[in-house]
Structures are given as C-alpha cells and as structure tokens.
C-alpha positions as CSV (number, residue, x, y, z in Angstrom):
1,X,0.0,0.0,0.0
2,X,2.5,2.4,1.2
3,X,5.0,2.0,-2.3
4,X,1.3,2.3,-4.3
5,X,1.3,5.6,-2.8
6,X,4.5,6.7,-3.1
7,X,4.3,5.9,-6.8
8,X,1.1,8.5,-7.1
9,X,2.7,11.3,-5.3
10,X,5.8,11.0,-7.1
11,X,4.4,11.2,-10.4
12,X,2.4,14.4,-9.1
13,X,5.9,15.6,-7.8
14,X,7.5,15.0,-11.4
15,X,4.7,16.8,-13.2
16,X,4.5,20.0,-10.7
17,X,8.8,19.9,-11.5
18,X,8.2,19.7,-15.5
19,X,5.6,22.9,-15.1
20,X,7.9,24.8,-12.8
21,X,11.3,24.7,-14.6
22,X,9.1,25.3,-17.9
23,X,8.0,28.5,-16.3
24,X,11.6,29.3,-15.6
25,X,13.0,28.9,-18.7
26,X,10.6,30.9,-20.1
27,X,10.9,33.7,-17.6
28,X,14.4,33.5,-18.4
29,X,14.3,33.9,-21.8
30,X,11.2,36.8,-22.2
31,X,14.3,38.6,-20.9
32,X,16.0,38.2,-24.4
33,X,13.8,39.6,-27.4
34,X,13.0,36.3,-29.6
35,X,14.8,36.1,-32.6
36,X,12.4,36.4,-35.0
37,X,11.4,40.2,-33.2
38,X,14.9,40.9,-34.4
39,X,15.3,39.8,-37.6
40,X,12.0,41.9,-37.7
41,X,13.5,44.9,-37.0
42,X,16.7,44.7,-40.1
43,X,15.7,46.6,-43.1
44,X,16.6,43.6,-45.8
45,X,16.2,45.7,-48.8
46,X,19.3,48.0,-47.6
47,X,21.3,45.6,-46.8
48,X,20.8,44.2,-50.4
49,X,20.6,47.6,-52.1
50,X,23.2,48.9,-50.2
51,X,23.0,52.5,-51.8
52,X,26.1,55.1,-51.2
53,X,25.0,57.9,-48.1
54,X,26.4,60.5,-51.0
55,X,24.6,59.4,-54.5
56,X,27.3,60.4,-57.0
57,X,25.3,62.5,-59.6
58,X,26.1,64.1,-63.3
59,X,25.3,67.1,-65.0
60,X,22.5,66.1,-68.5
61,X,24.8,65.1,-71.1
62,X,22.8,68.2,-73.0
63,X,24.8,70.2,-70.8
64,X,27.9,68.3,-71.6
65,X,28.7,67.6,-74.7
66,X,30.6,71.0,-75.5
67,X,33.0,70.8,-72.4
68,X,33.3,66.7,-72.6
69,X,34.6,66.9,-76.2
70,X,37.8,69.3,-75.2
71,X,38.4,67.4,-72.3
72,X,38.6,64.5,-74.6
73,X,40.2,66.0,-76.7
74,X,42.7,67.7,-74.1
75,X,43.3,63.9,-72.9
76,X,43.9,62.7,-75.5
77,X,46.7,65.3,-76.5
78,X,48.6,64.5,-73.4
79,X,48.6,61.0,-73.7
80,X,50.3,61.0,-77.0
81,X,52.4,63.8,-76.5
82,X,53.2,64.1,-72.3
83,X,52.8,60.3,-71.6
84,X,49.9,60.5,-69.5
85,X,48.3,57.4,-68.4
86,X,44.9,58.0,-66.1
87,X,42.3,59.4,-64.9
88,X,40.2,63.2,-65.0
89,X,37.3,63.4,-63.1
90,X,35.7,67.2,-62.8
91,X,32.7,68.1,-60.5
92,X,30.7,71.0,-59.8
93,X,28.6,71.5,-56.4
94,X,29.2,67.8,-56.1
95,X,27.5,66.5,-59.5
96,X,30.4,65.3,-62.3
97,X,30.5,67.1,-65.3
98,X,33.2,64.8,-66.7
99,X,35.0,61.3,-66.2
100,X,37.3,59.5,-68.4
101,X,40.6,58.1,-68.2
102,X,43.2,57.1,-71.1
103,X,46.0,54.7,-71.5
104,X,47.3,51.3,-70.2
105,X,47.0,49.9,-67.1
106,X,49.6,47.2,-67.4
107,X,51.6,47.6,-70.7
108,X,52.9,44.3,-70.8
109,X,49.7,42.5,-70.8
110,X,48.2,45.6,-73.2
111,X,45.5,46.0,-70.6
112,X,44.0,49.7,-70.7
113,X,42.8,51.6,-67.6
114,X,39.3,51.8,-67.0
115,X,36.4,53.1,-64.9
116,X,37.5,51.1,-61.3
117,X,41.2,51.1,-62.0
118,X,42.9,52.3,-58.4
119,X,45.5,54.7,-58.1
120,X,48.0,55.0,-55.4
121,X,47.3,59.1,-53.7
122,X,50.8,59.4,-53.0
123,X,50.5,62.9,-50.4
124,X,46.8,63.0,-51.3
125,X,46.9,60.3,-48.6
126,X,47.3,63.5,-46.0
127,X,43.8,64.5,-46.1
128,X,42.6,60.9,-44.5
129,X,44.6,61.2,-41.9
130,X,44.1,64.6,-41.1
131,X,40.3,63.5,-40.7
132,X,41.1,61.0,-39.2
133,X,43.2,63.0,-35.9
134,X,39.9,65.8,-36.1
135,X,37.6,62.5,-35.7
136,X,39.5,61.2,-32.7
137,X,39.6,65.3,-31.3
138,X,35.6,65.6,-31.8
139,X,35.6,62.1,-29.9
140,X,37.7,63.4,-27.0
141,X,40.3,60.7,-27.6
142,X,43.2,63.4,-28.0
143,X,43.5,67.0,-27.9
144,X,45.3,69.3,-30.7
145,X,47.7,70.6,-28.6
146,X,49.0,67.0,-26.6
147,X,52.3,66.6,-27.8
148,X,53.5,63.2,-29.2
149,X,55.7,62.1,-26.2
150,X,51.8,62.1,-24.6
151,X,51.4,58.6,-26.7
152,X,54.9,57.9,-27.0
153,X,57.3,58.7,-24.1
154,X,59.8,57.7,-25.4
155,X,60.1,59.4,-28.9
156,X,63.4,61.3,-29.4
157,X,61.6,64.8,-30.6
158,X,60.2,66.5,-27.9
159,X,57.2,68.8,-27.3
160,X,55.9,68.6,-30.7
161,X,52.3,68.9,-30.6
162,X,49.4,67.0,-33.3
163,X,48.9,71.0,-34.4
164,X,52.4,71.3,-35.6
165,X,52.2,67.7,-37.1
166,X,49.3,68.9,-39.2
167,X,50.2,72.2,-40.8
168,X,53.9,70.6,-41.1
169,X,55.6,73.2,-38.3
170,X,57.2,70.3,-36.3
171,X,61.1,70.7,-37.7
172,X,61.2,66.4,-37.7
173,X,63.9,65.2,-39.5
174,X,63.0,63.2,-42.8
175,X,62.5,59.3,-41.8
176,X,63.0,58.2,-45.8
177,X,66.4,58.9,-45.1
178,X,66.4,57.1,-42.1
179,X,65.4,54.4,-43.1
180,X,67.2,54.0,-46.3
181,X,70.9,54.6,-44.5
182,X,70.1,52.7,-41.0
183,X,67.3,50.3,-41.3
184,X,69.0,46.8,-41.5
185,X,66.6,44.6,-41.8
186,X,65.3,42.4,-44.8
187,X,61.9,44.0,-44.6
188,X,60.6,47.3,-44.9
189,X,59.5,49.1,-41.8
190,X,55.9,49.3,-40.4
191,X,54.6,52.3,-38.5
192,X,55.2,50.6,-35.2
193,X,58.9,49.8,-35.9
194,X,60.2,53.0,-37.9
195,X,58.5,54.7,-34.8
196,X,60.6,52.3,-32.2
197,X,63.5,52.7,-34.8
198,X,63.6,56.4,-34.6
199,X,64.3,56.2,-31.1
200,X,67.4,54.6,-31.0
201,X,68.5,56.5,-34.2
202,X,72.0,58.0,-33.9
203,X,72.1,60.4,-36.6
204,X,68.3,62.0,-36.8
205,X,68.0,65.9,-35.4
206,X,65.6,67.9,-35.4
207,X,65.6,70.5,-38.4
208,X,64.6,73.3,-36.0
209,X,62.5,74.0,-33.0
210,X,58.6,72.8,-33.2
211,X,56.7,75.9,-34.3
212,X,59.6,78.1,-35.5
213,X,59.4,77.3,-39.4
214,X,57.2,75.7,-41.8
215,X,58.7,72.5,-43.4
216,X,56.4,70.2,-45.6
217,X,57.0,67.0,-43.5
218,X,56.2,63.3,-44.5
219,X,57.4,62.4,-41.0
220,X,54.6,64.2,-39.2
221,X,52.0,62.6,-41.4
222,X,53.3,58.8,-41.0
223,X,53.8,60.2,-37.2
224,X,50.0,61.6,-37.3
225,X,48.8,57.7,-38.3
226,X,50.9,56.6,-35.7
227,X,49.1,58.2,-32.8
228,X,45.5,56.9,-34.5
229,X,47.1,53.6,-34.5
230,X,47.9,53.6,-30.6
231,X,44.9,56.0,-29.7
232,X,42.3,53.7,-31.8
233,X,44.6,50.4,-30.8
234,X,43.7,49.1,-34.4
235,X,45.9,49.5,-37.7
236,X,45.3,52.8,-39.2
237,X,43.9,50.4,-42.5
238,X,41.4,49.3,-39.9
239,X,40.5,52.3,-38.8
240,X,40.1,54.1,-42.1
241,X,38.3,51.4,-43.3
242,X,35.7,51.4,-40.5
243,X,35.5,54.9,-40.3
244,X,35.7,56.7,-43.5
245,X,35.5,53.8,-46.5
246,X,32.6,51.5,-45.1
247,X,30.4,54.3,-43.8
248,X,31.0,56.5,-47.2
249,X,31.1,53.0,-49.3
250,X,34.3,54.0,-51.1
251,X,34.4,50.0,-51.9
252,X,38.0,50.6,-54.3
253,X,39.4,52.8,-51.3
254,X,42.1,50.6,-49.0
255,X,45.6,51.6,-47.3
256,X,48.4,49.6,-48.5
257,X,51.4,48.6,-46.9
258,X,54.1,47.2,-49.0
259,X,54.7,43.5,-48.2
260,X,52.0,43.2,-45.6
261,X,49.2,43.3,-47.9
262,X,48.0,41.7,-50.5
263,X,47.7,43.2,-54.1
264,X,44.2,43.9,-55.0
265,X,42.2,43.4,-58.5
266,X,42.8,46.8,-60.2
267,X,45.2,47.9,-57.9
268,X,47.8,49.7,-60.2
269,X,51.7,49.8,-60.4
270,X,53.6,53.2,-60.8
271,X,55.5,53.1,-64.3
272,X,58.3,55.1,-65.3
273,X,59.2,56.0,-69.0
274,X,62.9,54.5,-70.0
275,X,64.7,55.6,-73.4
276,X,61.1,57.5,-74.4
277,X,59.3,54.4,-75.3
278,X,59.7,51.8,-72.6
279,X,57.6,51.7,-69.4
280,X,59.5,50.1,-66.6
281,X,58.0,48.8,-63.4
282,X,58.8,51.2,-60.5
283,X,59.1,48.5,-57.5
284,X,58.4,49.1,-53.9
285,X,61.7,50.8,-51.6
286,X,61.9,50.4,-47.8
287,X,59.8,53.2,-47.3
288,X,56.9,51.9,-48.8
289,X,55.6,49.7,-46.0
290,X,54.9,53.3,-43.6
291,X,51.7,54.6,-44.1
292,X,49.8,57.7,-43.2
293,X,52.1,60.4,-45.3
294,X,51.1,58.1,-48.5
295,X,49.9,54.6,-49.4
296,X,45.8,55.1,-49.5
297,X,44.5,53.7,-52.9
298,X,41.4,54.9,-54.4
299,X,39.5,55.3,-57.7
300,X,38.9,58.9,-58.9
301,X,34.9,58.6,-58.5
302,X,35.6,57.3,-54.7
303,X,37.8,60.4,-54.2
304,X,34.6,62.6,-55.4
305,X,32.8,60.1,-52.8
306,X,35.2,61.6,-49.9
307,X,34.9,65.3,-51.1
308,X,31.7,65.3,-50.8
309,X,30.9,63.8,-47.4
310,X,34.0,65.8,-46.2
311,X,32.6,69.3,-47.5
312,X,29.1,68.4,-46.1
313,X,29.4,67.4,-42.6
314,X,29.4,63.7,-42.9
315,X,33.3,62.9,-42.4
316,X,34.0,65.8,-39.4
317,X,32.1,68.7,-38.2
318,X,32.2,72.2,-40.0
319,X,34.3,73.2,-36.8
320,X,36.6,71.2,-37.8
321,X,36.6,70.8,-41.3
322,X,36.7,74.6,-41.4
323,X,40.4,74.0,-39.5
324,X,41.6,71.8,-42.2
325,X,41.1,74.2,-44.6
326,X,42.7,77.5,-43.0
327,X,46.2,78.2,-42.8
328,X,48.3,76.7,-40.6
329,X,50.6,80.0,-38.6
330,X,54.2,79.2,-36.5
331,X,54.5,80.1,-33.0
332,X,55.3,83.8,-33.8
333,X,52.1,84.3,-35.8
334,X,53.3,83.6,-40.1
335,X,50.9,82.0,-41.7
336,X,51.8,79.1,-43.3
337,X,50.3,78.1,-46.7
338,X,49.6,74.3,-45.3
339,X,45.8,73.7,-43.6
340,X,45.6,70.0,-42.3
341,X,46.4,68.0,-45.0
342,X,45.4,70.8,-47.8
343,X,47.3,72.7,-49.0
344,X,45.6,76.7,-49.0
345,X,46.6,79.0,-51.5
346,X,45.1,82.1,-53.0
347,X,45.2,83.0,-56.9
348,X,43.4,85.8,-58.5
349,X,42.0,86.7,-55.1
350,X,40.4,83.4,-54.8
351,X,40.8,80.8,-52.3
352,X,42.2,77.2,-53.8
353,X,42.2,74.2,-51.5
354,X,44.4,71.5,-53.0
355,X,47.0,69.3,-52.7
356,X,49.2,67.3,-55.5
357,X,51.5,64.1,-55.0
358,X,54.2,61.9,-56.2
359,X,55.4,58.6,-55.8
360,X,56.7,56.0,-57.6
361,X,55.3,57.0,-60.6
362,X,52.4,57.8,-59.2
363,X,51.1,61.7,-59.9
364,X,48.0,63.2,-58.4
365,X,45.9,65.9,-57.1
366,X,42.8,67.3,-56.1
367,X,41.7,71.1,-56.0
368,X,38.8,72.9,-54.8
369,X,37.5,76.0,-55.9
370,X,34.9,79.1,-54.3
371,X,32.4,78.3,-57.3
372,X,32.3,74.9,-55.7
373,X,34.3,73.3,-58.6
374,X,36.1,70.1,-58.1
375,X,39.3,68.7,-60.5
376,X,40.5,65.3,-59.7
377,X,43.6,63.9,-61.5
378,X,44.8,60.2,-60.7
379,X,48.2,59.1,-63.0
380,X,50.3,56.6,-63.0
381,X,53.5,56.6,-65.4
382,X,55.1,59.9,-63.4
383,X,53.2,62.6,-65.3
384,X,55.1,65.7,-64.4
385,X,52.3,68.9,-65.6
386,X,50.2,68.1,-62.4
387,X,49.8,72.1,-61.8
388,X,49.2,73.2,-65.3
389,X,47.5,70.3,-65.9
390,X,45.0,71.5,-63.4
391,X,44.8,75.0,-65.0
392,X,44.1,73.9,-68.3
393,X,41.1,71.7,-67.1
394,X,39.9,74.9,-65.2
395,X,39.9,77.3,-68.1
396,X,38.3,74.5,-70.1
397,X,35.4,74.1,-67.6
398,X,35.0,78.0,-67.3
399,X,34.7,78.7,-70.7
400,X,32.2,75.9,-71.7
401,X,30.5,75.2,-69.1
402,X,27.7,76.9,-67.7
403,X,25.5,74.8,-64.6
C-alpha cells in the first residue's frame, strides 16, 4: 500500500517539477527579445541595395557635350604627346561634369585603364589622416595641442604637438632617409617599428624647433597615423576602413602597406618611361611599407565620394573641417600656406584648397575651388604637368561650361 502511494505522489511531484522549470526557462528567456522580433527589425532591402549615403550625380549630357569633347580631346593630347596614363574626373557643387581616363594599365599584358582602375594618392593620402586626428579630437580621444611624447614617451623629438604635425611646423627630420641609411633589416618598416627605430637613431636631429618654421614633413604625417594607430589600438587600414570607406562606401578605397598586404584586382603599379618608349615597373623601396604620409589607394569617382561627405558634414564637423582648410601659422604668428592635409593658397583673389602628390610613378591631385568646382587627377607613369595640368582643365570648364 505504502509503495502504491508513493508511486502517485511521485508522479504528481514530477509533473509539478516539469511545469515549474518550464515557467523558468521561459521567464528567463522573455528577458532576451525572440529572434524572429529581431530579424523583424533589419531593413533587408538596404542591406541588399546597399546604396552610397552621397549618391554620385552628373550634369544632363545636353549640358555636356561641349565641355566633354575638349576634355577628350585635351586627354587625349597629353597621352600621346606628355605620356599621361589615367584618370580626370571634374565636378561642380558635387554632381560630375566629366569622367574619363586614357591609356594602359599594365603595358605588358596591353590592358588599358578603365572606370575602377585604383590609383596609389601618394600625399593626397594626408587629407585621411588629417580627418582621421579631427575625428579622434571631436571624440575626446586626443587634444590638438597634446604633444606626441603624450602617446609615445619615449620618442626622441620632444614637445611637438598633433597641431604642428598637421600644418607641417614640427622641424622632424625626414624618416625616408632614415630608413634608407640605418634600417637593417630584410623587410621594410611598419609604422610601429620606424616609430621604435627612430628612437634609437643615432644620426636624426631635429631641423629646427617645433613651431619656429614651416617644413612640408612626411614624417609628421606617417607620425600623425601613428598616434591613431595607438589611440584607436587598431591598424590605421582598420581604422580608415571602418570609419571613413565603409560608412562612405568608397568600396575601391584601402591603405596599403608594401609586403604586408595583398595586391588587390585593379590595384595599379607606378611606371616610369625609360629611353622614351619603354615603361619600366617602379618596385616598392623600404619606405613603402609606412603609411599615413602616402599609401591610400582609391578610384577617382571614390575620391569625389570623400569630397563630398568631407565638405558636407558627414566625415567631421564644420568646426573642424573649417580648420583643415585654413592656414596653418608658426609660433610667432606667419601664416603658413599648409591647412591639415590641404594645401591653402590664393590665386586671382580666390581661395584654392588643394594638394598634389608623387610617388613612384604615381602623380595626383585634387583642388577645390569658391564656385564649388572640383578637379580630380589620378596618373600613374610619373606625369610631371600636375599644376598646369589643373589649370588647363579649369579654363576648359569656365569657358564651356555653364551649370
């Protein structure tokens, strides 16, 4: 009788356990929304679409046709007679008026450039990470006026601050040669180790004393990167990727670091022209792995991408962005004709914002004009006209085009 009645009350026992832990786990998990409640919530259709935050527009080819044909035709005039392998890209207000590009690519395999070929910036690299220091500033992460021994104690140069870093007032000796008359290794250099290497450097001085002069520097800039490595504690490609190319969907835009990253589809090779007919291969040096005064990669419509979001408040404030384009000034008030990462100059009592590079082959620039015009030039066979280049595209555009 008595193990009859244990059996009853034992399976009442079980079933009051089964509806009691079942309670539980549901408690328990009404504290986590269900999955399908967020799935709900994820817009599929932009994840698909995935359309750029800055939709590049162009002018009505009605509007066109006059001003396209000269640039054609000016393009196709310097290719034959100046060499010039790349690409133009002119904007006005932020809508193109003209894109084209001319030449090879690769001129062993006869491959021509086209519309997503990617061009090394050479010092058009500066403007990224300029932005890049302002974003870190707006976030409270650093201040303009820390010096560098704040994030490196033990660098060599003291009390130079991120200003003088910017508007290339520092007086920093030039690491190229550093590197090319001490560096030992098999490797090139990374940011981290040219920045470990400088300290123990035996023959680097300074040039003079932070803030006295104004000294276009390639140190400060691959310095600059530096601190948004250590600040950010990711790779500055990281960082520029997550912060300026995904959110702007600049998907040809990368950093590359020579040796430590791989070689991407369309990513061009600087040329150089040998005997007037041959094109030789310009190969990476042991400067070409530091990153930050050069080394960003981008397409010419992905530049117009980044001008745009930059001039309209997507990249920095208008604070700040309104600091990148004034002159820079030394510590006894000269003004400077460096901004952060533009360079500022004034023609015909009109305010240019621009900035030009070279390397290894590699010419390029991109100016800015008051009526909001926009000239972007991306070459890679060591085009040498940049400047008048620039000009000639301007006075083409002014005198047939009307918006």
């Amino acid at each position: 009788m008595l193990k009859f009645v244990l059996k009853k009350y034992l399976k009442y026992f079980i079933v009051l356990f089964i509806v009691v832990l079942s309670s539980f786990i549901l408690s328990s998990e009404s504290e986590t929304p269900p999955v399908k409640s967020i799935v709900a919530e994820v817009n599929i259709d932009s994840l698909v679409k995935k359309e750029p935050i800055i939709k590049i527009e162009s002018f009505p080819a009605s509007k066109t046709k006059v001003v396209s044909q000269k640039l054609d035709a000016l393009l196709k005039s310097i290719n034959k007679r100046h060499d010039f392998h790349g690409s133009i890209l002119v904007a006005k207000s932020g809508k193109v008026i003209y894109q084209n590009q001319i030449g090879m690519a690769d001129f062993r395999k006869k491959k021509p450039l086209h519309e997503g070929s990617i061009f090394q910036l050479a010092s058009v690299s500066k403007q990224f990470t300029a932005a890049s220091i302002l974003m870190l500033a707006e976030r409270n992460l650093l201040k303009l006026t820390d010096t560098v021994n704040k994030f490196y104690p033990n660098f060599p140069f003291k009390n130079i601050t991120i200003k003088q870093l910017l508007n290339h007032t520092s007086g920093l000796p030039k690491y190229f040669w550093i590197a090319e008359h001490e560096w030992n290794q098999k490797h090139p250099p990374t940011n981290a180790e040219m920045m470990d290497f400088m300290e123990s450097s035996s023959t680097a001085s300074m040039f003079f004393r932070p803030g006295r002069k104004f000294d276009y520097s390639n140190t400060g800039y691959f310095v600059l990167a530096s601190i948004v490595e250590k600040v950010a504690n990711v790779s500055f490609s990281s960082f520029l990727k997550t912060n300026i190319f995904d959110p702007l969907q600049m998907n040809n835009s990368f950093v590359y670091s020579y040796k430590n990253t791989p070689v991407k589809e369309d990513q061009l090779i600087g040329y150089r022209l040998y005997r007037g007919w041959r094109h030789l291969k310009i190969r990476g040096t042991v400067n070409d792995a530091v990153v930050g005064d050069k080394n960003i990669y981008a397409t010419k419509e992905d530049l117009l991408k980044w001008i745009n979001a930059l001039n309209n408040g997507k990249v920095i404030s208008k604070e700040s962005l309104e600091q990148m384009y004034t002159k820079g000034e030394t510590k006894y008030g000269r003004k400077v004709p460096y901004g952060y990462g533009f360079r500022i100059d004034t023609k015909n009592n009109e305010k240019v914002i621009y900035h030009f590079g070279k390397w290894n082959g590699f010419s390029t620039g991109i100016s800015q004009y008051p009526d909001e015009l926009t000239i972007i030039i991306l070459e890679h066979t060591s085009y040498r006209a940049m400047g008048s280049l620039t000009n000639r595209i301007k006075r083409i555009v002014k005198n047939n085009f009307d918006a």
